[in-house]
DRENLUMTOR-892729 format. One record per residue (C-alpha): residue in one letter; x, y, z. Coordinates in steps of 0.2 Angstrom, whole numbers, padded with zeros to 4 digits, always signed. Layout:
! residues N
AXYZ ...
//
This chain:
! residues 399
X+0000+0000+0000 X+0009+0016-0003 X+0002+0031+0006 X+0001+0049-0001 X+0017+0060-0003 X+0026+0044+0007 X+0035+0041-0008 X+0045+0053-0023 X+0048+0047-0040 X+0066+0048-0047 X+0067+0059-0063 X+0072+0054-0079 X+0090+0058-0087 X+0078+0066-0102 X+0069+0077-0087 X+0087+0082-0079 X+0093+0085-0098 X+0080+0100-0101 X+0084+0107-0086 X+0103+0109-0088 X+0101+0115-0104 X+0087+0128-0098 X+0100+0134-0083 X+0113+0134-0098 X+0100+0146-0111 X+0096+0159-0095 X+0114+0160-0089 X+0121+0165-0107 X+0105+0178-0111 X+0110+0184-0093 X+0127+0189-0098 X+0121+0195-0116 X+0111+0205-0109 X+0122+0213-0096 X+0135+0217-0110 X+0121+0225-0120 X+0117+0238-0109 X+0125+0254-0114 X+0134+0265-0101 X+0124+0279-0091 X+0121+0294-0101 X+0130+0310-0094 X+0118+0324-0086 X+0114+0336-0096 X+0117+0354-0092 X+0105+0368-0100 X+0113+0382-0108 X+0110+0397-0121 X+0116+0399-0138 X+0121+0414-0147 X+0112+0419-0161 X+0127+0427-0169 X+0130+0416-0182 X+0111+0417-0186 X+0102+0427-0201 X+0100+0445-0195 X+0082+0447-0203 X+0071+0441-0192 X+0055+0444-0183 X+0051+0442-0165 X+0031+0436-0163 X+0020+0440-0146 X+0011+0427-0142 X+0000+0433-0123 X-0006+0412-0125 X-0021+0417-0121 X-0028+0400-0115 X-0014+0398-0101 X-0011+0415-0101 X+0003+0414-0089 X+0015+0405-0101 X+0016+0420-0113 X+0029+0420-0124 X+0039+0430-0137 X+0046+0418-0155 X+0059+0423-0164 X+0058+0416-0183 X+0068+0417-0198 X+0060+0429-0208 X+0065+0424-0225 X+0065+0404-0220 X+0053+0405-0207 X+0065+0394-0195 X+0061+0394-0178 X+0075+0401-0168 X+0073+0405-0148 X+0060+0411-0138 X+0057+0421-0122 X+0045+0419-0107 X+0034+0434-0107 X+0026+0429-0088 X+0008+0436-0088 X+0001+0444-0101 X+0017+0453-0104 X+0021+0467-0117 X+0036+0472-0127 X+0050+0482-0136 X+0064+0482-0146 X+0079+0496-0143 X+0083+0506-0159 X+0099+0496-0160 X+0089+0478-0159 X+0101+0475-0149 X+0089+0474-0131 X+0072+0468-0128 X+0062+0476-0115 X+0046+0466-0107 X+0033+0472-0092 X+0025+0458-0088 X+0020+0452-0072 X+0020+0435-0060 X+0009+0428-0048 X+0019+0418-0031 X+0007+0403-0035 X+0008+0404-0053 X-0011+0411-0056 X-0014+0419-0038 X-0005+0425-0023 X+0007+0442-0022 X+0011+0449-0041 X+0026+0459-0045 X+0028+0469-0059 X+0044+0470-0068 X+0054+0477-0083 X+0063+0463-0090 X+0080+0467-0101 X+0085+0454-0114 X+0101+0452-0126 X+0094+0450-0141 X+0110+0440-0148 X+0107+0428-0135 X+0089+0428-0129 X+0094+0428-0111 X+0090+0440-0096 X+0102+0453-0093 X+0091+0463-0078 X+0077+0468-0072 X+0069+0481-0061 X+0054+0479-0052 X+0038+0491-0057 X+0025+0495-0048 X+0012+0481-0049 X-0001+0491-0059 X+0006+0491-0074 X-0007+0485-0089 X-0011+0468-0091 X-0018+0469-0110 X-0015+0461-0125 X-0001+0465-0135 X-0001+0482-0140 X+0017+0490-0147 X+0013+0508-0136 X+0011+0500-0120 X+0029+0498-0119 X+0041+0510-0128 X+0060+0518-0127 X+0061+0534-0126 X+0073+0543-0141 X+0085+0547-0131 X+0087+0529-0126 X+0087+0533-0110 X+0070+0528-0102 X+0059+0513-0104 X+0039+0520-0104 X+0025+0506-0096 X+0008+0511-0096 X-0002+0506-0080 X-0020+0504-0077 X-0029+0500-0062 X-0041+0506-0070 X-0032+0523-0069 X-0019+0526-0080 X-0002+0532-0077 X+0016+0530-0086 X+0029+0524-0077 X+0046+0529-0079 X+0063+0518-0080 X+0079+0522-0079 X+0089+0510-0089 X+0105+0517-0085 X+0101+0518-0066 X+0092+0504-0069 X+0077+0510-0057 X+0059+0519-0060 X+0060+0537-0057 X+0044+0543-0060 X+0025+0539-0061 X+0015+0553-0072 X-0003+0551-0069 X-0011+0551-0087 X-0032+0552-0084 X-0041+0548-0101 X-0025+0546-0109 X-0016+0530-0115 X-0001+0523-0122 X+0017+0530-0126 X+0021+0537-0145 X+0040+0543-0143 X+0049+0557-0152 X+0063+0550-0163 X+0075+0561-0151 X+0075+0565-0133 X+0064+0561-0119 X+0048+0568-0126 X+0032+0555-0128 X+0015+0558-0134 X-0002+0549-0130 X-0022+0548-0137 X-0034+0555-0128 X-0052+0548-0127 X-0058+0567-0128 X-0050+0566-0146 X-0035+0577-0141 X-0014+0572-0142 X-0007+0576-0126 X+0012+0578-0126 X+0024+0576-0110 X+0043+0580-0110 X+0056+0574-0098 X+0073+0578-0093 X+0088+0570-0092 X+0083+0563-0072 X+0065+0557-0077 X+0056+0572-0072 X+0039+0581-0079 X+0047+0598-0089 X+0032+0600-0100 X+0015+0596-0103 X+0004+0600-0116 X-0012+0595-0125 X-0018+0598-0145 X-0032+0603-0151 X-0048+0590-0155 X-0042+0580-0167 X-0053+0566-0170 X-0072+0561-0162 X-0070+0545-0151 X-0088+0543-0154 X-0091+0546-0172 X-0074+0540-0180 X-0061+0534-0167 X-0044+0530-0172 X-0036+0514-0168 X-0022+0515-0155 X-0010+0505-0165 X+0000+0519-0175 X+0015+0518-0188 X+0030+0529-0183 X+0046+0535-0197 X+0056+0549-0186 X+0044+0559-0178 X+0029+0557-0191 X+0014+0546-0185 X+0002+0538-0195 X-0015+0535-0187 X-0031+0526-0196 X-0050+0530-0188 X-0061+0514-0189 X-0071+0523-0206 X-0055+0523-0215 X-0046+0540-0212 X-0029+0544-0212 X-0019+0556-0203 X-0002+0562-0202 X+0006+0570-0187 X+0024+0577-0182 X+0026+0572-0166 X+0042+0582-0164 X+0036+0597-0152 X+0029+0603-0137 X+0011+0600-0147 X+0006+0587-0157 X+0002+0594-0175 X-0006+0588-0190 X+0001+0587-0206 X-0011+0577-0217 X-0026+0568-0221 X-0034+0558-0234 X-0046+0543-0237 X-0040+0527-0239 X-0060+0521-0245 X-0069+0531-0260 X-0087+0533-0261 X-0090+0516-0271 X-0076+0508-0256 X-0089+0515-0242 X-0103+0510-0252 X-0099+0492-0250 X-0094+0495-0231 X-0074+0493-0234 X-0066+0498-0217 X-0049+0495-0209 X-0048+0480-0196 X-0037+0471-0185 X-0023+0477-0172 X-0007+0480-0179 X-0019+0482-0193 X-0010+0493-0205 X+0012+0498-0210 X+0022+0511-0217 X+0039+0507-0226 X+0052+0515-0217 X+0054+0527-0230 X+0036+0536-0227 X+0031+0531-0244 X+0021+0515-0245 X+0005+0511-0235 X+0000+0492-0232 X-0019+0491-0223 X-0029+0477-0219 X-0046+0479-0226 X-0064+0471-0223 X-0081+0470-0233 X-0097+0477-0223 X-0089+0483-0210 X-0098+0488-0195 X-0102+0493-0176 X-0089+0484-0166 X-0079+0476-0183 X-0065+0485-0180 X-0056+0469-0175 X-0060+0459-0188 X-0045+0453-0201 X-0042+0457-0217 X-0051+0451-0232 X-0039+0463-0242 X-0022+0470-0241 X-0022+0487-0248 X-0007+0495-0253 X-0008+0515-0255 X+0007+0529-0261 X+0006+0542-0249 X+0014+0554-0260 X+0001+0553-0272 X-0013+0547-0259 X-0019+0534-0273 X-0020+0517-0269 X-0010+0507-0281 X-0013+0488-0276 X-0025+0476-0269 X-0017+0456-0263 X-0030+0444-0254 X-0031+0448-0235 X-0025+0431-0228 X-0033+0434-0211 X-0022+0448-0207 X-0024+0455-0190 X-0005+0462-0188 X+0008+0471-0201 X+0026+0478-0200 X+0039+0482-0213 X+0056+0476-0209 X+0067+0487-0204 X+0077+0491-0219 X+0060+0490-0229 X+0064+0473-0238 X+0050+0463-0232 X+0032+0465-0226 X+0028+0455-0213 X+0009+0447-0206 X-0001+0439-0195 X-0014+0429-0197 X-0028+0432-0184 X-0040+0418-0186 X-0025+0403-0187 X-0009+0410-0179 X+0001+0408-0196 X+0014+0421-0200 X+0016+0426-0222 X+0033+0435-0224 X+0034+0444-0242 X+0048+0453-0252 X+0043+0469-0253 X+0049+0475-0272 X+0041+0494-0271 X+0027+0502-0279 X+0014+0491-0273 X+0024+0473-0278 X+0022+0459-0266 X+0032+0443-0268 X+0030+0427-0255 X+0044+0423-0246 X+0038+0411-0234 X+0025+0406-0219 X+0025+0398-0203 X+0008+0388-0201 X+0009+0391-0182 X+0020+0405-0177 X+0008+0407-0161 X-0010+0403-0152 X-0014+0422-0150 X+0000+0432-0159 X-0005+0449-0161 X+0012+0459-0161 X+0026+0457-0175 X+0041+0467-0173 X+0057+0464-0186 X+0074+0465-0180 X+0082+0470-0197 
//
């Protein structure tokens, strides 16, 4: 009788065969696998480049990211390729400039301690444009503007010497920093007024008004109020306001009302004075409701010759922001228009610095269309970026 695990069966020599050769198979896959694994990678330190070596035209893109809106950022592209380059943190809903060199950056922007709450600072960021990278800051008073991106909420003065931000809370004021002290000296308190238009030379700034005057405010050499004056009326804010975006060559300033008017003003004094007007829309243009739209809706060469605007079909009440179904391209020393290209969307426009290129944004996709500019009126494609941003309303060019 044998009785339940009393008893164990000897194994096989085909049973003890399988096995060896198993042990055998897993010990030399073992060691084949351990030879294969690769050594440990090094750690990988983050640094910045130079942008020395790249293209000198270029364009630098605002994008205030609207739907994570404290992750805006600026992107530099390639303007003739349309190569993405760098890029720099903007913070929330921060604004920009360029130094007349291109050799700086300036962005006010502002930062939460817990990323979308807690205590904001304010600061002016400075950035080496040859490397993307901070050189300083100086903190601002935390009521600066937090807007879209507009090019006068953050300007240079002339002179070089002061960096202008507009504040809002909702008062508005203009505070003063002093790049070489690197410190603010000065608040001015600016009621009804908005936005800095600088002087080519100096430390003199203008500003619209909402009562449809220019008032102008000059500085010295510490910061200080010297002079402040105010024009005359020079547009009705409720019949035909003027968009805030304006287009500067020395001290001339271009401006466009929301029907379609053009005006001219040297900037260069104490008093704000106009030197032109004209219609960019005739009688048969008004008759099918063309209007200007957008919000860097319309560019001048930088010789003063050439007008590119961004023109929409049955416009109305409250189109004003509404992209372009046309480009327009006017002579404004003949005042004739003198080409018509499709719109592509445009919400944003700027020449290139040595007048070379016209430069776009498109307002419903975020793509950027870069063109040669050949004079008279002529438009060549260079190139476009599908995505140059998620809410990129501000184009600036280096070259």
């Amino acid at each position: 009788m044998t009785i339940f695990g009393a008893s164990r069966a000897r194994p096989s020599m085909g049973v003890l065969s399988a096995l060896a050769g198993s042990l055998i198979f897993a010990a030399s896959a073992h060691a084949a696998t351990a030879q294969s694994v690769p050594p440990e990678l090094p750690a990988e330190t983050l640094t910045v480049t130079s942008l020395a070596d790249a293209p000198s035209t270029r364009v630098y893109v605002a994008d205030v990211a609207i739907s994570h809106i404290v992750d805006g950022r600026i992107r530099v592209f390639d303007a003739t390729q349309g190569r993405f380059l760098g890029m720099i943190s903007t913070g929330f809903a921060g604004n920009f400039t360029l130094s007349a060199k291109a050799d700086e950056l300036y962005v006010a922007t502002t930062y939460y301690s817990r990323g979308t709450r807690g205590e904001r600072t304010d600061v002016l960021e400075v950035h080496d444009t040859r490397h993307l990278a901070p050189k300083f800051e100086v903190q601002l008073p935390p009521r600066r503007a937090q807007a879209l991106n507009y090019r006068g909420l953050v300007r240079a003065t002339g002179s070089g010497r002061f960096v202008l931000v507009q504040n809002a809370t909702p008062a508005t004021s203009i505070t003063v920093v002093d790049l070489v002290a690197r410190q603010v000296v000065n608040e001015i308190q600016t009621p009804g007024c908005w936005g800095t238009l600088p002087a080519a030379n100096g430390n003199r700034f203008a500003m619209l008004c909402g009562d449809g005057k220019v008032a102008t405010v000059t500085l010295s050499e510490q910061g200080q109020v010297t002079d402040r004056q105010v024009s005359e009326k020079l547009f009705d804010a409720d019949t035909d306001a003027w968009f805030h975006h304006a287009e500067q060559v020395g001290d001339r300033y271009w401006f466009v009302s929301f029907l379609g008017q053009l005006t001219e003003l040297d900037l260069s004094g104490p008093v704000a004075r106009v030197v032109r007007q004209q219609a960019l829309v005739n009688a048969a243009d008004r008759k099918a409701g063309w209007r200007p739209g957008g919000y860097q809706n319309f560019a001048v060469d930088p010789g003063g010759r050439w007008l590119v605007a961004g023109m929409h079909p049955k416009g109305a009440e409250g189109s004003h922001k509404s992209p372009a179904a046309q480009l327009w391209v006017f002579d404004l020393q003949s005042g004739q228009r003198v080409a018509k290209y499709p719109g592509k969307a445009t919400a944003s426009l700027t020449f290139s610095r040595n007048g070379e290129r016209l430069q776009a944004l498109d307002g419903m996709t975020g793509a950027m269309n870069v063109w040669r500019w050949q004079g008279k009126g002529k438009l060549t494609h260079l190139t476009t970026v599908a995505k140059a941003g998620e809410a990129a309303l501000h184009i600036e060019s280096h070259d």
